[in-house]
DODO-214077 format. One record per residue (C-alpha): x, y, z. Coordinates in steps of 0.1 Angstrom, whole numbers, m for minus. Example, Ala and Ser with C-alpha at 12.3 -4.5 7.8 and 13.67 -1.06 7.14 Angstrom:
<node east="123" north="m45" up="78"/>
<node east="137" north="m11" up="71"/>
END
This chain:
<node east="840" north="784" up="1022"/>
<node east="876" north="799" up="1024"/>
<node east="895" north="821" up="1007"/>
<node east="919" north="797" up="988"/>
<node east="955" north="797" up="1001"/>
<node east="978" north="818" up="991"/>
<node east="1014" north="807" up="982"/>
<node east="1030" north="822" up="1009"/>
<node east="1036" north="787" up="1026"/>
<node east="1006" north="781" up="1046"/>
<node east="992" north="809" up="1053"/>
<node east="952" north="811" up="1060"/>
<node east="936" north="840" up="1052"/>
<node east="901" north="853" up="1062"/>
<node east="874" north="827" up="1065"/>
<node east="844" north="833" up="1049"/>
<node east="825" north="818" up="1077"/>
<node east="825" north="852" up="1093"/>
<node east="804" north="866" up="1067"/>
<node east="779" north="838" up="1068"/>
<node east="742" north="843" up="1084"/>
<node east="747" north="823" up="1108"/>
<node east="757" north="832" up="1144"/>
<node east="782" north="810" up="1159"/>
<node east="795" north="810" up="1198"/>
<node east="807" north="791" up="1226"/>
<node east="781" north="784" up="1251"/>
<node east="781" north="760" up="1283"/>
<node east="758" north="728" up="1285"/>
<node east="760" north="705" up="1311"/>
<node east="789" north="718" up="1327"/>
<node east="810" north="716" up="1292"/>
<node east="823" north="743" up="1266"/>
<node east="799" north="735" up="1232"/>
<node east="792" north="754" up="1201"/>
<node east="759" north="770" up="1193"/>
<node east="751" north="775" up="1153"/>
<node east="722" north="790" up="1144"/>
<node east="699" north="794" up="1126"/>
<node east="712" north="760" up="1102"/>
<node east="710" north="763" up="1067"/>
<node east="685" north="734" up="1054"/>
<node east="717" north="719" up="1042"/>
<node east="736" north="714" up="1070"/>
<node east="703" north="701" up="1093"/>
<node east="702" north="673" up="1066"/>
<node east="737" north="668" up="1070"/>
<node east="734" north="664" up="1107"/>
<node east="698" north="644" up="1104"/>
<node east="708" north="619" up="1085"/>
<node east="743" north="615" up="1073"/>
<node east="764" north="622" up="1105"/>
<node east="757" north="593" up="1123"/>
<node east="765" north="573" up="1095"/>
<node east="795" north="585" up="1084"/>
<node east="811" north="583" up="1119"/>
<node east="800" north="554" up="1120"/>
<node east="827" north="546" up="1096"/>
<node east="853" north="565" up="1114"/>
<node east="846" north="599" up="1095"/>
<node east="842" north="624" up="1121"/>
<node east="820" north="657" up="1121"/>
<node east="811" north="668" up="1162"/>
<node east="793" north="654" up="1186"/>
<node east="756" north="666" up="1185"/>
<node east="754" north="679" up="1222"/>
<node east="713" north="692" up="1214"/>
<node east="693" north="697" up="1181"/>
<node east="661" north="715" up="1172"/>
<node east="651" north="712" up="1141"/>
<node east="621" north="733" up="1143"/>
<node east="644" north="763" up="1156"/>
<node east="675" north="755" up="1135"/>
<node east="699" north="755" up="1164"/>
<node east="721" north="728" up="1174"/>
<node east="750" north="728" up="1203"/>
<node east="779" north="703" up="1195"/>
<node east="813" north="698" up="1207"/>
<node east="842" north="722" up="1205"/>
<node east="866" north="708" up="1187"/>
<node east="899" north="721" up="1206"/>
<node east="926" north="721" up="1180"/>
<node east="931" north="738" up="1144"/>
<node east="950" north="723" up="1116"/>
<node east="977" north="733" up="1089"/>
<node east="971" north="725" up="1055"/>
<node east="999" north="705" up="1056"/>
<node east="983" north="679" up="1077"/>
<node east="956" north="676" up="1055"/>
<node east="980" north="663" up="1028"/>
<node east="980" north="629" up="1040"/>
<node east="964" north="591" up="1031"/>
<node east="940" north="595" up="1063"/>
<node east="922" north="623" up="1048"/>
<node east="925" north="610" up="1016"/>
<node east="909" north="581" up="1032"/>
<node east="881" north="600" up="1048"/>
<node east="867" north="620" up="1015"/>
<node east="869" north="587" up="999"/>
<node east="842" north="574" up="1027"/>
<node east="823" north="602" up="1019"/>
<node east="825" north="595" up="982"/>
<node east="820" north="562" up="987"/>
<node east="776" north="571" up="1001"/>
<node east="754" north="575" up="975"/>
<node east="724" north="597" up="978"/>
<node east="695" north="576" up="972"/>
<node east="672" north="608" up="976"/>
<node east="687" north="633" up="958"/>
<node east="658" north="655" up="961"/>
<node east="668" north="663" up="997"/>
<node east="677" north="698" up="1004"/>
<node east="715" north="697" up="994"/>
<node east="734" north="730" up="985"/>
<node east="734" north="730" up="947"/>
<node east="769" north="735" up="936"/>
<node east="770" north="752" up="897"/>
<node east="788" north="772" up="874"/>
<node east="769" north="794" up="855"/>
<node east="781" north="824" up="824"/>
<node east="765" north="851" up="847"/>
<node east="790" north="841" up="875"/>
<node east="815" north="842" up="855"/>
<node east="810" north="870" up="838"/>
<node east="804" north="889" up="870"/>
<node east="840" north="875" up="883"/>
<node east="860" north="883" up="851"/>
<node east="846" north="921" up="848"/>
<node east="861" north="926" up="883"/>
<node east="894" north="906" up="880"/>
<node east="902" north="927" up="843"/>
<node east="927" north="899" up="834"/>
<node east="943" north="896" up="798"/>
<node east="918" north="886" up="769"/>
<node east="935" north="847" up="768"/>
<node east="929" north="843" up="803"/>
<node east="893" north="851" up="799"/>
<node east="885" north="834" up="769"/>
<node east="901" north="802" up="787"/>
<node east="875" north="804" up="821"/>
<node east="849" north="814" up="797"/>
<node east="858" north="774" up="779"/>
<node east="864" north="759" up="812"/>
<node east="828" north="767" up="825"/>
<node east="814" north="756" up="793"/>
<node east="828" north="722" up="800"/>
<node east="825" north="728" up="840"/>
<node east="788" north="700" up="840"/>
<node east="813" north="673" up="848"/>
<node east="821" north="685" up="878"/>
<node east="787" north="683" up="891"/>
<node east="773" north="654" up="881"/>
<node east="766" north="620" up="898"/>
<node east="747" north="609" up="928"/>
<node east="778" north="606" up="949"/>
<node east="782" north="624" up="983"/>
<node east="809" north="650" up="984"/>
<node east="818" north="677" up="1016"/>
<node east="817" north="709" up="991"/>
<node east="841" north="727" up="1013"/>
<node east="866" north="710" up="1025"/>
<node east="890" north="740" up="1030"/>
<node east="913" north="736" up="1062"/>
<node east="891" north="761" up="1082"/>
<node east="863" north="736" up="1083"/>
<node east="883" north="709" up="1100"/>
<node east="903" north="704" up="1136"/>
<node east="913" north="675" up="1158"/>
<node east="904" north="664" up="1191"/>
<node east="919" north="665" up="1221"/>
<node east="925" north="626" up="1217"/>
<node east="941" north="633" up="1179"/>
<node east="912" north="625" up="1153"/>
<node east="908" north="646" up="1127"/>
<node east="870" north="662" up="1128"/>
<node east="856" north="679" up="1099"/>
<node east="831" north="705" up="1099"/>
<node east="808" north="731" up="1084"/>
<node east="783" north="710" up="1063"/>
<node east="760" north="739" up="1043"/>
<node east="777" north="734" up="1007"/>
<node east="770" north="691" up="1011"/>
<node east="764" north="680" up="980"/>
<node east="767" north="659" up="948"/>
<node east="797" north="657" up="924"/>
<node east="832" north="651" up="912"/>
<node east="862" north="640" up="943"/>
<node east="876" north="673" up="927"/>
<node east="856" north="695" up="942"/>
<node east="868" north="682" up="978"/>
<node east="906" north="675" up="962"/>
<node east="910" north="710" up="951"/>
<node east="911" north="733" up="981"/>
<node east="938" north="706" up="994"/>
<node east="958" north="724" up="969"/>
<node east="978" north="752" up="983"/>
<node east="971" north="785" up="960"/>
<node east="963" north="772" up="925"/>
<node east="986" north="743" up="920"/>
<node east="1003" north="731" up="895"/>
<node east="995" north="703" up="871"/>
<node east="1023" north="681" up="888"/>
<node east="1009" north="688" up="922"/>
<node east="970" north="677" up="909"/>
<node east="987" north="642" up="895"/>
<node east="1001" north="635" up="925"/>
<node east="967" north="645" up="950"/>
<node east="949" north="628" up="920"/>
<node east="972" north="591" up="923"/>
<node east="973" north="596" up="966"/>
<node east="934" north="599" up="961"/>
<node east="928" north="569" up="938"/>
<node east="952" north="547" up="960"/>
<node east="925" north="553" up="987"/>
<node east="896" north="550" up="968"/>
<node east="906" north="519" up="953"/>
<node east="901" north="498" up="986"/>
<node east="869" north="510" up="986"/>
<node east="851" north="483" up="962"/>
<node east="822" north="502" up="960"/>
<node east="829" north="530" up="937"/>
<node east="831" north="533" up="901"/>
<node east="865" north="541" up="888"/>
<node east="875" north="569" up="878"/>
<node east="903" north="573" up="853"/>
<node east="933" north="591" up="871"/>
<node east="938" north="619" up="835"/>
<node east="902" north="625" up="838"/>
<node east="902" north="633" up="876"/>
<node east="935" north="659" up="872"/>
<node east="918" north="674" up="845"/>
<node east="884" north="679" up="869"/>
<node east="909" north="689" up="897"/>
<node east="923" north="717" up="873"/>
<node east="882" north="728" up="864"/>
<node east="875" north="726" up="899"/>
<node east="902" north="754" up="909"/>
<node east="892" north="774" up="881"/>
<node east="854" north="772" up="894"/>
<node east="869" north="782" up="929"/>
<node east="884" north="811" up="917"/>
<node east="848" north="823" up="903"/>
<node east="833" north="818" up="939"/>
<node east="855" north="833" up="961"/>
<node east="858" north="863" up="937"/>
<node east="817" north="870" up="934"/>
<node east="817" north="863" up="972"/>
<node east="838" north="889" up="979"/>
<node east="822" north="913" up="953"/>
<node east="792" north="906" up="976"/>
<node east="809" north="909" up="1012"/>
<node east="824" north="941" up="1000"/>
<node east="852" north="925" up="1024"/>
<node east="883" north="950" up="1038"/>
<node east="907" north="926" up="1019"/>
<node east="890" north="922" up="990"/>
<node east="915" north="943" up="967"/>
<node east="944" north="925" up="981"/>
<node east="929" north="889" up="968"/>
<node east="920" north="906" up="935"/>
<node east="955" north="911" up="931"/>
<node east="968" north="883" up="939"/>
<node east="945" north="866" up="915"/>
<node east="951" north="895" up="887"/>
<node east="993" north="882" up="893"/>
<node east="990" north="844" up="892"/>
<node east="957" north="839" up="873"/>
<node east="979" north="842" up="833"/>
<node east="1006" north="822" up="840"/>
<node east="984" north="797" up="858"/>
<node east="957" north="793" up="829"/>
<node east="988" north="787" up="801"/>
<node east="1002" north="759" up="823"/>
<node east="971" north="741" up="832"/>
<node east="956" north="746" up="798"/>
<node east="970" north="714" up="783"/>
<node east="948" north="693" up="811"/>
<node east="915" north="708" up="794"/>
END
């Protein structure tokens, strides 16, 4: 999971991936340039077991699977050459591609997914080390109260679908990656990191009605009322903000005072304008 984007156009900051368990490196197999990850999180072997197949299947790419051992938690899979801008994830085909994913429902929900939840301990943790005004704490302390919605439902989402989990081919198509926080829940979750820095309530209507546009070719899915999923957008930022912050109380990253400032800046002004979605 990334830091979110700061406003300063598009610039990506530091990806949490480096401060992951898991080692990740190019190696050579078969006379090709692959990745190695290992050891997989129980997560992401599901994910490449038994939904990755399937979902390219339907045109939604994750890599290739070059080797797998499950017993070892290793698997080797393509390079994917090219990094994207989060601009280029602002468009109907991605739209189009978290609405196939949204679209799978998880018959066995019992299956080692990452279980994504907000809890009072995490945000109290957060808040202590952020020091914001007493309005803006009293408003994440009402927003996780009401953060269940979120989580609920049986339907397939990515978890992280910042823009440092996804490339493009050689050829042009758009490959997403990084599958340990799959999981079940609200579109928001996966709309929200689309969202440069924290958004504004104009910028969440218009993801939300690009979204629903795709979604609604899809005659599978229950509807979803487009005021319900802005409001669950504007929960799901707040609920980001609580991650990255205990994540980096945890990393004890170099930069970590610089994104508690920038949170400390825009965190009061944000909470009063998205307040009214609540």
């Amino acid at each position: 999971m990334d830091f979110q984007n700061r406003d300063e156009g598009e610039k990506q900051v530091t990806e949490l991936a480096r401060l992951g368990r898991a080692s990740v490196r190019q190696v050579t197999l078969g006379g090709k340039i692959c990745i190695e990850k290992k050891p997989l999180s129980e997560t992401e072997l599901l994910f490449y077991q038994h939904y990755a197949d399937r979902l390219n299947a339907r045109g939604i790419f994750s890599p290739a699977i070059m080797a797998l051992d499950a017993d070892e938690k290793r698997i080797v899979m393509e390079l994917i050459p090219h990094s994207v801008k989060l601009a280029e994830l602002q468009t109907p085909a991605v739209f189009q591609h978290l609405a196939g994913i949204h679209a799978m429902e998880v018959e066995e929900p019992s299956l080692p997914f990452y279980r994504a939840c907000w809890t009072e301990r995490a945000t109290a943790s957060a808040l202590d080390a952020l020091a914001l005004p007493r309005t803006t704490i009293d408003f994440f302390h009402v927003v996780q109260a009401q953060s269940a919605a979120i989580f609920a439902g049986n339907r397939l989402i990515t978890g992280d679908s910042n823009p440092g989990n996804w490339g493009r081919r050689a050829n042009g198509e758009l490959v997403q990656f990084d599958w340990e926080r799959l999981t079940m829940g609200c579109p928001s979750i996966d709309l929200a990191p689309l969202i440069n820095g924290m958004g504004t309530p104009a910028q969440y209507e218009a993801y939300a009605g690009q979204y629903l546009a795709c979604r609604h070719r899809l005659t599978d899915l229950p509807t979803i009322a487009p005021e319900t999923l802005v409001s669950h957008i504007a929960m799901a930022k707040a609920w980001i903000v609580i991650e990255v912050v205990n994540i980096l109380l945890r990393s004890r990253h170099r930069d970590s005072a610089m994104y508690l400032d920038w949170y400390r800046q825009q965190l009061p002004s944000w909470c009063d304008e998205v307040a009214g979605l609540l």
